[in-house]
N, C-alpha and C positions, 0 to 999 in steps of 0.2 A: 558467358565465358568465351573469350574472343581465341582459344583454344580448340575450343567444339569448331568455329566458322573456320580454321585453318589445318585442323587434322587429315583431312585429303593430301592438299597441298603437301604439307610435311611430309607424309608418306611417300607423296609419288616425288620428290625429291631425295628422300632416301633412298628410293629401289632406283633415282636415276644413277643415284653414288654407289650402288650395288654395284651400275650394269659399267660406269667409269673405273671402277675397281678394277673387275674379269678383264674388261677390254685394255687397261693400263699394266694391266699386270701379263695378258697375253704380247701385249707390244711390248715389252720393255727389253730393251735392248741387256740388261744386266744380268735377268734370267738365265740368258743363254749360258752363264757361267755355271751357273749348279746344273738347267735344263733349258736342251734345247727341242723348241718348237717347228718341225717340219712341217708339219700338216698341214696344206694351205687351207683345208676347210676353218680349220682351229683359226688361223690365222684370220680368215673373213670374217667369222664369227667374232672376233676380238677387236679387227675395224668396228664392226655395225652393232656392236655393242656400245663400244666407245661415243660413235655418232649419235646414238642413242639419247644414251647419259650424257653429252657436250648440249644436245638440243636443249630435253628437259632443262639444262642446270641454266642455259641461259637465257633461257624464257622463264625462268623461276616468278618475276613480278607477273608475268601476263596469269602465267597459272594460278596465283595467289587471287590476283583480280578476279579471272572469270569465276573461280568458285567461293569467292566475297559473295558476289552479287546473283548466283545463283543458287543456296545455299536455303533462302528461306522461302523462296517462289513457287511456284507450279507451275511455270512457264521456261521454256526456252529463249523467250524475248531479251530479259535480263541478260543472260552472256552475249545476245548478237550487242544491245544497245553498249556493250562495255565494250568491245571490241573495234566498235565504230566511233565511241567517245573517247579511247586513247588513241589510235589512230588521229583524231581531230587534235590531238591534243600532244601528239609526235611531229605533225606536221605544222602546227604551227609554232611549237618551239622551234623546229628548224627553217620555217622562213623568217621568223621574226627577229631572231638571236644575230649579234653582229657579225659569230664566228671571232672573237676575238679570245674565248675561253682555249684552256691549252687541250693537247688533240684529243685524249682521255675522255676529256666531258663530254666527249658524243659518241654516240651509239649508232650502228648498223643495227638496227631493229626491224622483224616486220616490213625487210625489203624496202623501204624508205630512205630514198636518198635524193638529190638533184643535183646537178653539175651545172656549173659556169665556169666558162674560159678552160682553163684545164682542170680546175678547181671541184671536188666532190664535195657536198657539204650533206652533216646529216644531223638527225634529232638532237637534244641536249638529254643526255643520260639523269635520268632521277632513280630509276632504282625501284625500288619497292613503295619508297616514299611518294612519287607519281601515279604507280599502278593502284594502291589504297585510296590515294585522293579519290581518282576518278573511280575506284569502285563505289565508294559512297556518295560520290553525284551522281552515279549513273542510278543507286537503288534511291535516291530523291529524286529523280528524274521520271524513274517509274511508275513511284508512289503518288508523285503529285498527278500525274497523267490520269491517273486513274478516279483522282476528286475532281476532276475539272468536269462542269456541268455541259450537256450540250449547248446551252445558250449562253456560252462563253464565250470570247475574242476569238481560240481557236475553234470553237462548236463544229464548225463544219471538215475539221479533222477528225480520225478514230483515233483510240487511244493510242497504241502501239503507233500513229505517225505523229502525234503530239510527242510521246516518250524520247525519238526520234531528233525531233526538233527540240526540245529542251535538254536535251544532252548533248547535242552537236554547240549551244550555243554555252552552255556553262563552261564546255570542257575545253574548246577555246578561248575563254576566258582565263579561266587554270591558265591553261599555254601562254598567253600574253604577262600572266602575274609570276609565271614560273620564268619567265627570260628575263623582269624585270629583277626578282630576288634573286634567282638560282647565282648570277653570278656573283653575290657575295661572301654565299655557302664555301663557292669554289676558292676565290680568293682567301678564305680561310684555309681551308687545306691545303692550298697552296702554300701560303704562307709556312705552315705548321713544318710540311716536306722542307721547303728551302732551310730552314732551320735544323732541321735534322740530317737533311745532306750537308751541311756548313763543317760539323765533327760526327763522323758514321762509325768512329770510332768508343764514342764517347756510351755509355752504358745506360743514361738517363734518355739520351736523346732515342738509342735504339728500343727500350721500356716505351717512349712515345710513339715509334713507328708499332710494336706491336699490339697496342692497344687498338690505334686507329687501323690497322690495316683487318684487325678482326672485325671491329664496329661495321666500318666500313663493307666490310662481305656479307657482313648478317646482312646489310640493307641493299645488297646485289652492289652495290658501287666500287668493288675490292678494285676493279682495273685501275681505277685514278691515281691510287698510290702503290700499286703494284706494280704498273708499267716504268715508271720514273727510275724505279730503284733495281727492277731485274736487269730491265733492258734498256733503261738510259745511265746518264752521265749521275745520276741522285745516288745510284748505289755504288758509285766507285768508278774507275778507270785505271786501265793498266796499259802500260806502251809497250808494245810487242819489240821484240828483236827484228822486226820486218819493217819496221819504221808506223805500221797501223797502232792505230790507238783501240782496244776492247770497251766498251761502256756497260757497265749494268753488273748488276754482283752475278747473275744467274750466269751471264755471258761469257765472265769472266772466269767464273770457275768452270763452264766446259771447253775454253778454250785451254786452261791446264795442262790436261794431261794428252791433248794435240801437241803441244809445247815440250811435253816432256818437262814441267814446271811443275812444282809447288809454290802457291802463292799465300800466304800466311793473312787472313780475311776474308778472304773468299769466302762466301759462301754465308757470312752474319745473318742476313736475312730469312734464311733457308733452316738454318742448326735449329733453333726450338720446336717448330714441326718435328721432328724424328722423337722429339721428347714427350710431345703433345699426343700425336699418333700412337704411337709405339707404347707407352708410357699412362699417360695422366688420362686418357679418354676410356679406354677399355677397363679402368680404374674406378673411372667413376657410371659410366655400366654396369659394373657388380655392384657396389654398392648403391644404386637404385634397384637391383637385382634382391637384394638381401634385406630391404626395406620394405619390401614386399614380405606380407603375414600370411595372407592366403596363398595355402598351397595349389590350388588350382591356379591360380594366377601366377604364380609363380611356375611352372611347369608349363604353363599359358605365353610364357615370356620367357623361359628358357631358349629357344629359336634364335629370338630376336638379339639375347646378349650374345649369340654367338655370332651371329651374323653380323650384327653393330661393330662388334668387335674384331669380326675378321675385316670388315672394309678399313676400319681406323689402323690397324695397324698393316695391312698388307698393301695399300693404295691409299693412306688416311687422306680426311678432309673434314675440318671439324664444322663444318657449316651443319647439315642434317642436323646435329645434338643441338647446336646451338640456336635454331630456331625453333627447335622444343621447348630450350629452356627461355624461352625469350617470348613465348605465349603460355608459359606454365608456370618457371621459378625462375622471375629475375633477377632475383636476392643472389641464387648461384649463379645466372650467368654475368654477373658483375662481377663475382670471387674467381669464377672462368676467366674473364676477361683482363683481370690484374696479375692473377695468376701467369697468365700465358705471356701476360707484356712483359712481367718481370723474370721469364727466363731470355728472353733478346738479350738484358741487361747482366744475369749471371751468367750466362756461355761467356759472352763478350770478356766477362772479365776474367775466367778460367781460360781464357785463348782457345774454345773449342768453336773449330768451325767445320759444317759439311754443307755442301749446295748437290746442287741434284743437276743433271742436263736434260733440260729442257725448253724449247721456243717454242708452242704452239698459245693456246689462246690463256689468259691469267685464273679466269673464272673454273676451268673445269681442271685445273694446274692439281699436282698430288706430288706437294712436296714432303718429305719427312717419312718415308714408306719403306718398310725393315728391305726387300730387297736391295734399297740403295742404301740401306746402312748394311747392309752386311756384304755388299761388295767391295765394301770399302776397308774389311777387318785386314784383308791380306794384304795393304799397305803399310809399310811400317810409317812414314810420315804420318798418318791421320791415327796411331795408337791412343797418343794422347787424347784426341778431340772422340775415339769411341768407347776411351775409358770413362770418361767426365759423363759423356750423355748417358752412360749404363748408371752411371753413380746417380748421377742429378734426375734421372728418368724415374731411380728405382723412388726416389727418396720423394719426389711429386705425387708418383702412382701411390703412393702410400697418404699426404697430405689429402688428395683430393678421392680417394675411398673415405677417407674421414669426414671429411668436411659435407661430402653427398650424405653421408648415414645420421649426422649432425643435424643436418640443414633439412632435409624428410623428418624426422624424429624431433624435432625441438625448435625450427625459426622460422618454416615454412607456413605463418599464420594467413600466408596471400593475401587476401585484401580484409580480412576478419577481424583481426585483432586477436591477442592472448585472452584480453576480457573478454570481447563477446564468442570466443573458442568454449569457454566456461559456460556460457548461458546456451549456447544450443549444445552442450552435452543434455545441461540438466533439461531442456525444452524436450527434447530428442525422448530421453525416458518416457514421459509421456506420450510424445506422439506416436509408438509404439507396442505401445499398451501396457507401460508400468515395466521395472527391473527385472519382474517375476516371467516376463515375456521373452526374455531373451535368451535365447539360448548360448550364442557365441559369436564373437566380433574379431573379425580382420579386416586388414584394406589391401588395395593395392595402391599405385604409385596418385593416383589422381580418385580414388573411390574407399568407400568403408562397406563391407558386406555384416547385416546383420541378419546374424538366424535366428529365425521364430518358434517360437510354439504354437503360435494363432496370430495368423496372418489377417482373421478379420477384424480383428483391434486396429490396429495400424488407419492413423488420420493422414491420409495424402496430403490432406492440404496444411495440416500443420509441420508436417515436413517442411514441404515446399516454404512456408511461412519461416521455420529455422534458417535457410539456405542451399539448399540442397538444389543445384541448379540441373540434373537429371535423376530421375527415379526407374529403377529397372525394377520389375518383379516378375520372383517366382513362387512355385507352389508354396516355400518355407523360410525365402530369405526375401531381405533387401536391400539392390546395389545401389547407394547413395552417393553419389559424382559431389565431391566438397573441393575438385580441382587439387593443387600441392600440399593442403593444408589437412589433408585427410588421414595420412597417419598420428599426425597431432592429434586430430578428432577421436580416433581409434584408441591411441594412448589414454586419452582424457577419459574416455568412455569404460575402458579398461578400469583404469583407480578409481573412478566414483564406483562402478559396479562391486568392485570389493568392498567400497564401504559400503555399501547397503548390506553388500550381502553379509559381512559382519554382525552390521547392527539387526 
């Protein structure tokens, strides 16, 4: 379960969205309205938090990498030789690449860059999709090191300088195949953008932009189409009364109320976050909450929905949720993903807009964050656009509590099937030790806990033979990891157990 190899990562991405929250929420200039923050300790503490959280979130691929490839090892070797084979593999995307890609496509990474004439030139950004590649050359790069006999072409290398050299030379390889594809990727999304910049009005086109610009973040790549539309000519332009031209919707709607303007658009880009955050994410937090059968577990994960739930709605950023559901339940974060595209397209056409003021980096950005909507209530222009998102917010949050308690409880078969969901219930019985064995079955979100009578029945390995891709035990139970599809299991196990015990 490719969930297990990334549960670190997830975490330490969430607590980095924890610490971008505190620190977002201590800087925010809007606070000072309800409360104001003197304290310069508070206030450092709220920088070096922020910096924190801004680091982690945008090393998110490197962190995902090193703990790929160090994950099943007993060695430290694995993270150096992956560290040394993206680096190879940053670097020669950036010498090999024409530089003809638009500015986006490259990344300041890893202090990598080189200059000519006046000209700074740096890596071509892949994202997550780069950092995976080369995790899994670098654990082939390892593994093979380790079969190669001494009396081989390299023999008179050790392993670890073999490993060394066969990752330095794949992963430039990758680089040369990545500068030869990567630019058609781009030229797609490119294309896709100019298309949607062409009517930014238009409610189908902005459903496009919010599809992709989520995809797009799950795979660290959100800057490409974030930048065009905040802060270039993609998201709008307004001609000031000063004769300067504004670009960008973000830009535009903080140069407003400098202006003493209201501009009627502003801000399209921005409006469904405060719906998402606010709304539809803490939403579907309870109901994962509530799909939860064991009460230990459930009080085990009471914390977590508060705190999940306070970062989404007081600084949200739906990334953390959606790389859970994107190594756990696809199936929802594709109803996520629809979901979220299609309120761009219903604000748009309720005329409700709010943007948020902000220019710093796109990646560790928190737009949609109740602070900035509820600074906004004491405006009479923006009534309109904070009755709609209350309305349209409440009416999601309720959609998407359903659709989570749906999708655990009844579709969430993961990679099983409904049929063979049926045949490791009935396999399960016995590897147990018969109906008569059990005492009582719940799950949580990714597990089924089964209590015993007699724990020495129980065939491990015909478990394991069921599907059961972790086994926890204790004195009287057993926690059986079946990934999303485990409350299903739970259920199933639940009705046949009555009809036995009927019959």
């Amino acid at each position: 379960m490719l969930y297990d190899n990334c549960r670190l990562p997830i975490r330490i991405i969430f607590v980095a969205f924890v610490f971008l929250a505190i620190g977002y929420l201590i800087q925010n200039d809007n606070l000072n309205v309800f409360y104001t923050i003197n304290n310069s300790y508070v206030l450092l503490l709220g920088q070096i938090l922020f910096r924190i959280g801004h680091f982690l979130v945008i090393n998110m691929p490197l962190i995902f990498m090193i703990n790929l490839v160090a994950k099943r090892a007993n060695s430290g070797m694995p993270a150096l030789l992956a560290i040394i084979g993206y680096a190879t593999f940053l670097v020669t995307t950036m010498f090999l690449n024409d530089h003809s890609l638009v500015s986006q496509a490259y990344t300041n990474v890893l202090g990598l860059s080189y200059q000519m004439s006046s000209d700074t030139y740096y890596p071509i950004q892949t994202g997550m999709i780069g950092s995976f590649v080369v995790a899994f050359i670098t654990r082939y790069s390892f593994l093979t090191s380790r079969k190669k006999s001494i009396y081989s072409f390299f023999g008179f290398m050790n392993e670890d300088s073999r490993a060394i050299l066969y990752n330095v030379v794949l992963c430039g390889l990758l680089g040369v195949v990545t500068v030869l594809v990567w630019p058609y990727f781009i030229d797609i999304i490119v294309s896709i953008m100019t298309w949607i910049a062409e009517d930014i009005s238009d409610p189908y086109r902005l459903a496009t932009y919010g599809i992709l610009d989520r995809s797009l973040s799950i795979l660290g790549l959100g800057n490409l189409i974030r930048y065009p539309f905040w802060y270039g000519a993609s998201g709008g332009t307004y001609a000031a009364i000063s004769g300067a031209t504004v670009l960008g919707d973000v830009n535009i709607w903080a140069y407003m109320p400098e202006a003493l303007l209201t501009f009627n658009g502003a801000g399209r880009f921005i409006t469904p976050y405060y719906v998402i955050n606010i709304f539809a994410l803490p939403a579907m937090y309870l109901g994962m909450y509530f799909t939860i059968s064991d009460k230990r577990e459930r009080h085990r994960h009471l914390l977590f929905l508060i705190g999940a739930s306070f970062v989404s709605i007081i600084c949200g950023n739906p990334l953390p949720l959606e790389l859970l559901l994107l190594f756990t339940s696809p199936l929802l974060l594709v109803f996520h993903l629809v979901a979220s595209a299609s309120l761009f397209g219903i604000l748009s056409l309720n005329n409700a807009f709010l943007g948020f003021d902000y220019s710093s980096s796109t990646v560790s950005a928190m737009p949609g964050a109740l602070v900035d909507y509820l600074i906004n209530i004491r405006i009479p222009e923006y009534s309109h656009t904070i009755l709609i998102i209350l309305m349209i917010g409440i009416i999601f949050a309720i959609i998407y509590f359903l659709m989570t308690i749906v999708y655990y409880r009844y579709l969430a078969y993961d990679v099983i099937g409904s049929n063979r969901s049926n045949i490791i219930c009935s396999r399960l019985f016995d590897a147990v030790g018969g109906s008569d064995n059990i005492k009582s079955i719940s799950s949580a979100l990714f597990s089924v806990t089964v209590e015993l009578y007699e724990t020495e029945k129980v065939s491990y390995d015909e478990i394991k033979k069921v599907g059961a891709k972790k086994i926890t035990e204790s004195k009287t139970s057993l926690v059986l990891d079946f990934g999303s599809a485990s409350t299903v299991i739970r259920l199933k196990l639940e009705k046949a157990l009555k009809k036995l015990t009927r019959a």
